[in-house]
C-alpha positions as CSV (number, residue, x, y, z in Angstrom):
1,X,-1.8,-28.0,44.1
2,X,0.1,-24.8,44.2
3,X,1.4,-25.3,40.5
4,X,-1.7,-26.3,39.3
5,X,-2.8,-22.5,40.3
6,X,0.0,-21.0,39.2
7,X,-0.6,-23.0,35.7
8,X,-4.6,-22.2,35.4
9,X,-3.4,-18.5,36.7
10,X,-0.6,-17.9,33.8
11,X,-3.2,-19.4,31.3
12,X,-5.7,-16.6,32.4
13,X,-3.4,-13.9,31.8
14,X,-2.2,-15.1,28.8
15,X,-5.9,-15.4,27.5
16,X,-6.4,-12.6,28.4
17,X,-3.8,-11.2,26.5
18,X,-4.2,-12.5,23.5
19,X,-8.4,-11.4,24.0
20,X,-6.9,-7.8,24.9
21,X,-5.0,-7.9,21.4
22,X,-7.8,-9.2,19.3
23,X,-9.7,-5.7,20.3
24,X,-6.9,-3.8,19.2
25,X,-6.4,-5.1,16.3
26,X,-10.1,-5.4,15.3
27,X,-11.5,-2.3,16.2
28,X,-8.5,0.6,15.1
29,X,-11.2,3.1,15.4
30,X,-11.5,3.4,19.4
31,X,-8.8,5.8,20.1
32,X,-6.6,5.0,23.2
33,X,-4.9,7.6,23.0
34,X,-4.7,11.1,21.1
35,X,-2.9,10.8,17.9
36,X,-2.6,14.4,15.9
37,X,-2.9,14.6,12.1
38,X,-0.9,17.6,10.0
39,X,-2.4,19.1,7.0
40,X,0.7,18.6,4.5
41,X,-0.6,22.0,2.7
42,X,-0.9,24.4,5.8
43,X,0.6,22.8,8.5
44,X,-3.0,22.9,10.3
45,X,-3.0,20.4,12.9
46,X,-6.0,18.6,14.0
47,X,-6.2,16.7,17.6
48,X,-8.2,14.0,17.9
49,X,-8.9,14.7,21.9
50,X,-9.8,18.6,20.6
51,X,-11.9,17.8,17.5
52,X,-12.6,20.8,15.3
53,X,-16.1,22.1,17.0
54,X,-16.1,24.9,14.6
55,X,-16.8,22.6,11.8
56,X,-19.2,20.2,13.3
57,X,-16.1,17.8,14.7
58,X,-16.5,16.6,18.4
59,X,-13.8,16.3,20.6
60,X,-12.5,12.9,20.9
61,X,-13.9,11.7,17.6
62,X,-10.7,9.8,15.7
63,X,-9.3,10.4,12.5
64,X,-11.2,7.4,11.0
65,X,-14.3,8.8,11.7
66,X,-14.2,12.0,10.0
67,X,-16.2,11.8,6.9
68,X,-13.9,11.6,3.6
69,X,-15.4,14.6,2.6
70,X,-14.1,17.2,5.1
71,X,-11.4,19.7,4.5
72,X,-8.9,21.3,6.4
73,X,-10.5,24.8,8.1
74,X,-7.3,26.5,6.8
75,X,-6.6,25.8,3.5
76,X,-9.8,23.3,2.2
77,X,-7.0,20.9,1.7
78,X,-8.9,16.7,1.5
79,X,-8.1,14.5,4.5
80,X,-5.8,12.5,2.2
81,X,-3.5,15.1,2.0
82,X,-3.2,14.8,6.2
83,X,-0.3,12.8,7.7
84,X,0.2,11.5,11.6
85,X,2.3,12.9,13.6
86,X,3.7,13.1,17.4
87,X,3.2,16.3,18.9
């Protein structure tokens, strides 16, 4: 009886898992955690938990969802010319 627990218990968890991988995988956009993006031009750095309220960016929105069309405050650099980095 007690292995038939343990087996419907370790089956959970390892749905579980692979359910909790699924969401990251599928939806890149929710950010779990602050990632900062360097204008290559400048050297402006924009933090996704600080946003850029001066130019209509809330705090906490991610990288993915600022519109192709922004620039960087600093320099008017495009957002492709941003690159990730650890802060």
């Amino acid at each position: 009886m007690l292995c038939m627990c343990l087996r419907a218990l370790v089956f959970s968890l390892t749905r579980m898992a692979t359910i909790a991988s699924f969401i990251v995988v599928t939806r890149p956009d929710i950010v779990t955690e602050s990632r900062t993006w360097m204008c290559l031009i400048c050297g402006w750095i924009y933090d996704e938990a600080v946003g850029d309220s001066d130019h209509g960016i809330a705090p906490g929105t991610a990288w993915a969802d600022i519109p192709l069309n922004w620039a960087c405050p600093e320099c008017g650099a495009r957002k492709e010319d941003f690159e990730m980095v650890q802060v």
